[in-house]
C-alpha positions as CSV (number, residue, x, y, z in Angstrom):
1,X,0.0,0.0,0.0
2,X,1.2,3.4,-1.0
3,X,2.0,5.9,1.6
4,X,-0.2,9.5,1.7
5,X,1.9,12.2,-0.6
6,X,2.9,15.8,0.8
7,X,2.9,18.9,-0.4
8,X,4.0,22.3,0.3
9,X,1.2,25.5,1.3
10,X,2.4,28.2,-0.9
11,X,5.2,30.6,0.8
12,X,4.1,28.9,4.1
13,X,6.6,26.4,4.6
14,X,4.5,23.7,5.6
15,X,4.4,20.2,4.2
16,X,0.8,19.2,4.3
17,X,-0.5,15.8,3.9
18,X,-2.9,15.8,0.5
19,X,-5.5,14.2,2.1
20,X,-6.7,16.4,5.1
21,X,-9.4,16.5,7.6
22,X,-11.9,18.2,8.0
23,X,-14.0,19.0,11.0
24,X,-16.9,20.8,10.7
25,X,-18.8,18.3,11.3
26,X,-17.2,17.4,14.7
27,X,-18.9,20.5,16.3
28,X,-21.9,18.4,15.9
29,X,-24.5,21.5,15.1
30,X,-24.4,21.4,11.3
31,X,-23.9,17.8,9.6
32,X,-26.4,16.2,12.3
33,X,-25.6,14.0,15.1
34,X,-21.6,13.3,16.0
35,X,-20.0,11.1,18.6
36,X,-16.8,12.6,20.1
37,X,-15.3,9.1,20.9
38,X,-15.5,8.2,17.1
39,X,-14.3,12.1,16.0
40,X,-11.6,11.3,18.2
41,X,-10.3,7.8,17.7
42,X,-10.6,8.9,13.6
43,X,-8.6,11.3,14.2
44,X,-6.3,8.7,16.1
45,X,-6.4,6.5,13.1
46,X,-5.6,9.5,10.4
47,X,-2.8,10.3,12.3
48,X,-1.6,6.5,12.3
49,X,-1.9,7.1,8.7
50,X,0.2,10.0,7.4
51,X,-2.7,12.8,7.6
52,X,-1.0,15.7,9.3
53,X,-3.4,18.4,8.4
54,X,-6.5,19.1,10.1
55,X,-9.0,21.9,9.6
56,X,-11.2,23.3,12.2
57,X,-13.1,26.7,13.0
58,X,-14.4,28.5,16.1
59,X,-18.2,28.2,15.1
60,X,-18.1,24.7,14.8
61,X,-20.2,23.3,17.0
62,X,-19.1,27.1,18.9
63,X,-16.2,25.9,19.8
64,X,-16.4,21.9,20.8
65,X,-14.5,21.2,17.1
66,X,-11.9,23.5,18.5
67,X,-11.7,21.6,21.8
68,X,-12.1,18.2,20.4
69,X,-8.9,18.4,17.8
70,X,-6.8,20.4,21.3
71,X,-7.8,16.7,23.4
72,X,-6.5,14.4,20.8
73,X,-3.1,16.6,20.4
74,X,-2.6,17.0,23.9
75,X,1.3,15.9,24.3
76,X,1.8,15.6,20.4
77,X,1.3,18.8,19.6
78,X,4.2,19.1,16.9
79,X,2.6,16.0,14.7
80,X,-0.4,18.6,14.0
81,X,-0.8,21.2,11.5
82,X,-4.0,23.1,12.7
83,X,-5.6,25.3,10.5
84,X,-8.3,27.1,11.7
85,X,-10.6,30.2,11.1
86,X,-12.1,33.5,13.0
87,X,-14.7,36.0,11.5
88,X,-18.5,34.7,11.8
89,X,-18.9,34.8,15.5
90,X,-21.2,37.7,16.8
91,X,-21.1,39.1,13.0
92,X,-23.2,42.3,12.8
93,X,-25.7,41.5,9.9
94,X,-27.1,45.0,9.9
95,X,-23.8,46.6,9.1
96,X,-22.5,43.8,7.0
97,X,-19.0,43.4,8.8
98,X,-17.5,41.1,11.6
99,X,-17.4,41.8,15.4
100,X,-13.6,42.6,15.3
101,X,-14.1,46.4,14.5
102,X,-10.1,47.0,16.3
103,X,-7.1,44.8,15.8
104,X,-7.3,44.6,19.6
105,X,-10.5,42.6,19.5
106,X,-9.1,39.9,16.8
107,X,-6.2,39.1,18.6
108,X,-8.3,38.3,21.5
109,X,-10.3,36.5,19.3
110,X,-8.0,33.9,18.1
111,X,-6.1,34.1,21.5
112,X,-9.9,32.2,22.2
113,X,-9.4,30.2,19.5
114,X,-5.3,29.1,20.9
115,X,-7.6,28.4,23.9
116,X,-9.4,26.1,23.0
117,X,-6.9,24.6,20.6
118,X,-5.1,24.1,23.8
119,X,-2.0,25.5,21.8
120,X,0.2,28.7,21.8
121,X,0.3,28.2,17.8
122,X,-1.5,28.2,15.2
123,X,0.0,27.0,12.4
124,X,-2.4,28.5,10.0
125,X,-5.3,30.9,10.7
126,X,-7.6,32.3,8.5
127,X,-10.2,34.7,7.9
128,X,-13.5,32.9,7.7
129,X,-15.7,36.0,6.3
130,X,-16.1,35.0,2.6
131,X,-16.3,38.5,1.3
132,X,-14.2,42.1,1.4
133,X,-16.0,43.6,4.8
134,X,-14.9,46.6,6.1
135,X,-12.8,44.7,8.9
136,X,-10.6,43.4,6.3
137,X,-7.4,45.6,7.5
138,X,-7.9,44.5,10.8
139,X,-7.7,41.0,10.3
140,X,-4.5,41.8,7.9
141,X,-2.8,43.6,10.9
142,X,-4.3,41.0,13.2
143,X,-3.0,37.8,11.6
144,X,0.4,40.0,10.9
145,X,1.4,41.0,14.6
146,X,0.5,37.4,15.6
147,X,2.7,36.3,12.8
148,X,5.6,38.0,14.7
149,X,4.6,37.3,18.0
150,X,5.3,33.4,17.0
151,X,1.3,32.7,17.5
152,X,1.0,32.2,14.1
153,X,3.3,30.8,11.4
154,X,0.6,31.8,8.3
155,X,-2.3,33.3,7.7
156,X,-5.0,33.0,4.5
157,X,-8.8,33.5,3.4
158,X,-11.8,31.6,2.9
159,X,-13.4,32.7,0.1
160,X,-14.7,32.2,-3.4
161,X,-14.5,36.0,-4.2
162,X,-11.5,36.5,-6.9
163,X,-11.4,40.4,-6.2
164,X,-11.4,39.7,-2.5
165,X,-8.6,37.0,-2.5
166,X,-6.2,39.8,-4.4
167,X,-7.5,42.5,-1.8
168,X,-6.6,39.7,1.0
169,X,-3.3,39.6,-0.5
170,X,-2.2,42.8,-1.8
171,X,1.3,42.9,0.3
172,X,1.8,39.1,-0.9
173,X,2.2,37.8,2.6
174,X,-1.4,35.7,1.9
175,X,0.0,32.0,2.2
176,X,-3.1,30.2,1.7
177,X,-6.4,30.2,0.9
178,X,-9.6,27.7,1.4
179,X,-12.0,27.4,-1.7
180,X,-15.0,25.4,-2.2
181,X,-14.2,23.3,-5.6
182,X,-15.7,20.0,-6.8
183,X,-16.3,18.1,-10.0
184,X,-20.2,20.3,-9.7
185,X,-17.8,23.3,-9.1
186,X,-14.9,24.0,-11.3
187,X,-15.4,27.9,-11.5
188,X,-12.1,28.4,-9.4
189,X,-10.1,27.3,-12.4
190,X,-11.4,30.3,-14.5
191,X,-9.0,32.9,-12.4
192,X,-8.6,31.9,-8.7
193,X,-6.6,28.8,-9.1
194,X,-4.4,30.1,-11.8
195,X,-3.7,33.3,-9.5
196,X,-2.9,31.2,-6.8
197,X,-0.4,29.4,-8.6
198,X,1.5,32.7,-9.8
199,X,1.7,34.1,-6.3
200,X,2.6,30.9,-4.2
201,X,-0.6,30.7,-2.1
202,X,-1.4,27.2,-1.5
203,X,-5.3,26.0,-2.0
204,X,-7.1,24.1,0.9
205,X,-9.8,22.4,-0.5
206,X,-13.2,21.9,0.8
207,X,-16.7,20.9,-0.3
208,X,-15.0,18.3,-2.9
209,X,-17.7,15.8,-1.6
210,X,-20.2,18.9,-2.6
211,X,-21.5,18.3,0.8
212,X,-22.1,14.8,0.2
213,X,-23.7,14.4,-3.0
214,X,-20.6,13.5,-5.1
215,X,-20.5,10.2,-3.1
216,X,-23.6,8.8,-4.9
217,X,-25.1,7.8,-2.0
218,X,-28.5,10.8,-2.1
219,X,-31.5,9.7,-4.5
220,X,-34.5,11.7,-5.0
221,X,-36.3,10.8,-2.1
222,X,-33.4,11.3,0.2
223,X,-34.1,13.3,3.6
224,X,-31.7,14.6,5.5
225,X,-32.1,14.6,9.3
226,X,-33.2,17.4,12.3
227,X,-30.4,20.0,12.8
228,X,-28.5,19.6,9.3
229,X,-28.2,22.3,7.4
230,X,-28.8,20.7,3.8
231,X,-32.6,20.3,4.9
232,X,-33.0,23.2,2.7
233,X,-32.2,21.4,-0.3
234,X,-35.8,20.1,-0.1
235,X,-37.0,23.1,1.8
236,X,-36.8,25.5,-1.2
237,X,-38.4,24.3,-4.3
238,X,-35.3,25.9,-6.2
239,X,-32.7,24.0,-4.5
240,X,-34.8,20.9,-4.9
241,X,-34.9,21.3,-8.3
242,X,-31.0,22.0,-8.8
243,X,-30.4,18.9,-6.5
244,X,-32.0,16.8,-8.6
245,X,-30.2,18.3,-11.8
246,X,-26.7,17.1,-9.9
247,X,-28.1,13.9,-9.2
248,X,-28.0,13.3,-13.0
249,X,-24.6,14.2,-13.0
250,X,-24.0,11.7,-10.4
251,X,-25.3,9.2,-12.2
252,X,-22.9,9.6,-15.2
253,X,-20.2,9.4,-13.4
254,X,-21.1,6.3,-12.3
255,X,-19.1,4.9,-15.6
256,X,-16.1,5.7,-13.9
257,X,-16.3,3.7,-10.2
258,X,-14.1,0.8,-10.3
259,X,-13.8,-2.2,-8.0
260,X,-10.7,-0.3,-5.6
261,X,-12.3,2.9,-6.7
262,X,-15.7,4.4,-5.7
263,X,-17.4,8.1,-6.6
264,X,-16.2,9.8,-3.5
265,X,-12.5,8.6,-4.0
266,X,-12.7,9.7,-7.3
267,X,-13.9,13.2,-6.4
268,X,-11.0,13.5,-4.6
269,X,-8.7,12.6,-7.2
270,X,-10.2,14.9,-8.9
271,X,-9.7,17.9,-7.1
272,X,-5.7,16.9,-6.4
273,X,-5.3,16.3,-10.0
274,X,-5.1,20.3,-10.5
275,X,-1.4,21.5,-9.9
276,X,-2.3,24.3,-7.9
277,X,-4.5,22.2,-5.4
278,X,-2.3,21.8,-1.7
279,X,-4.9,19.8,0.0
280,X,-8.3,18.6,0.1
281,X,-10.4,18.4,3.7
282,X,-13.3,16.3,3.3
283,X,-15.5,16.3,6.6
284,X,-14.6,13.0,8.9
285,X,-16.8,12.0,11.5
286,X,-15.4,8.5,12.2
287,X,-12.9,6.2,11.4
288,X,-14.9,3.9,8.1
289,X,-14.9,7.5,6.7
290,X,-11.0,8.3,7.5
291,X,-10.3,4.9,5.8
292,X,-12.2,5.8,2.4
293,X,-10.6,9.3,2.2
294,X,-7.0,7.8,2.6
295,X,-7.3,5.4,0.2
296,X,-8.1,8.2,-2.4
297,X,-5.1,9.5,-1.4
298,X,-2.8,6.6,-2.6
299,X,-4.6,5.9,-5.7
300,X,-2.7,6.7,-8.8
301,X,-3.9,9.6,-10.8
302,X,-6.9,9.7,-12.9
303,X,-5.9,9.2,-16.2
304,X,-6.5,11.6,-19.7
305,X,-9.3,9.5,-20.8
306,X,-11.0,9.7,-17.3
307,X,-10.2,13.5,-16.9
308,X,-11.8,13.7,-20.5
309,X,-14.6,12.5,-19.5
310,X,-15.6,14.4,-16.8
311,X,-14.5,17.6,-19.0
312,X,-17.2,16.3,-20.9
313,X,-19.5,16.4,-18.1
314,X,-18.8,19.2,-16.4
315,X,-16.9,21.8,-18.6
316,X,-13.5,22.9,-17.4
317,X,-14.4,26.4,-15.6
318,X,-17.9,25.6,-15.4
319,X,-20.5,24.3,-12.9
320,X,-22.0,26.3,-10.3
321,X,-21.5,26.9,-6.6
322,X,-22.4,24.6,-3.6
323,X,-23.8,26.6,-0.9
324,X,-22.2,27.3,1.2
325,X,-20.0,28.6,-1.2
């Protein structure tokens, strides 16, 4: 069995496991109900298995994500790389900007966040707003002072927004930044992934799974239970109805499972295949799902004829955005 494969995070230094995890879904408020013995022993087994990367934010779950990933790394701190974000807690909708209105404010907040982490370091933090708000500088100032203070080794973005990624990153010290993108969701390659590329900021990876429906496992009649968020997919007529259309995409793809391969493997191959791709964090809630992730990870790469076809599919720079995007 092949080994996971590393690669660097832009100007960040770090060397980062391709296969990464991701844990929203540990907070246990979005995705439905969690278990925090099996978040923790799959994070146990991942570890086992060369995944060194793991991706967390202070609103999942309102911090219990945060607190879960500081338990399991309690006395092996330095075999983590934690990434994790600040931005949506106590956001002021009315005014459309974040709660950190000083730089004062957002190094307390993520001082919160090294709290809960049970860390003094993050080794990448990032700003979780999506969009240029007007607390923008702050964050910039923020994530730079904690840079020097050691608190921080890099900083990046989560975002989808091309004009706010090169506002994020203006002064070039942006190392990294997190991007839904997905066979359903190529529009990163128009501009953002090539950008990227040119100015060394590595690409963290998330919704490759498009929130589940790229494993093949939702029909028609699927239902999705109390407390998660994807309820709204058969809530709202208009989601519905663009749920279905990916369905049918689903189902194409479908020609390209194999016996050691299945459709949520191959999303993942899909998403590494791009060069300027670092990792990819698809949500883990316990340890059969850690198992099927890794194993996409020492696959061989998807070859011309399968990368034509899902060209075919989906075209190169097209699809549409998986809320939430």
């Amino acid at each position: 069995m092949t080994t996971l494969r590393y690669r660097m995070l832009g100007k960040s230094g770090l060397q980062v496991s391709e296969i990464g995890f991701g844990l929203w879904a540990a907070g246990g408020d979005a995705w439905g109900a969690t278990d925090d013995q099996q978040v923790l022993a799959a994070i146990e087994y991942a570890l086992d298995q060369g995944i060194n990367f793991y991706d967390t934010a202070d609103v999942y779950g309102a911090g219990h994500s945060e607190e879960l990933l500081g338990q399991a790394m309690r006395g092996r701190r330095e075999k983590f790389i934690v990434a994790t974000k600040i931005g949506w807690q106590n956001f002021d909708g009315e005014r459309g900007r974040s709660a950190y209105t000083s730089v004062e404010k957002l190094i307390a907040g993520v001082e919160s966040n090294l709290r809960r982490l049970a860390t003094d370091y993050i080794d990448v933090i990032q700003s979780h707003i999506d969009f240029r708000d007007p607390t923008m500088e702050i964050f910039l100032e923020g994530f730079q002072r904690l840079q020097q203070a050691g608190k921080v080794r890099a900083y990046g973005v989560s975002t989808s927004d091309f004009e706010y990624l090169k506002a994020f990153n203006a002064d070039g010290r942006c190392a990294g930044l997190q991007i839904d993108y997905s066979i359903l969701n190529r529009t990163a390659e128009q501009e953002i992934l090539p950008y990227c590329q040119q100015n060394n900021i590595g690409v963290i990876v998330r919704g490759a799974l498009a929130m589940g429906i790229l494993t093949g496992k939702f029909t028609p009649e699927t239902r999705f239970a109390k407390g998660d968020f994807r309820q709204r997919w058969h809530d709202h007529p208009d989601e519905y109805q663009v749920f279905l259309k990916d369905l049918e995409t689903v189902e194409r793809l479908r020609q390209l499972e194999r016996p050691e391969r299945n459709l949520a493997q191959l999303a993942l191959q899909f998403v590494l295949q791009h060069p300027a791709v670092t990792t990819v964090i698809p949500g883990i809630k316990d340890i059969s799902q850690a198992q099927k992730n890794i194993r996409a990870g020492q696959l061989p790469p998807l070859s011309a004829d399968e990368m034509r076809f899902i060209d075919n599919l989906v075209l190169p720079g097209k699809g549409r955005k998986i809320w939430p995007a």
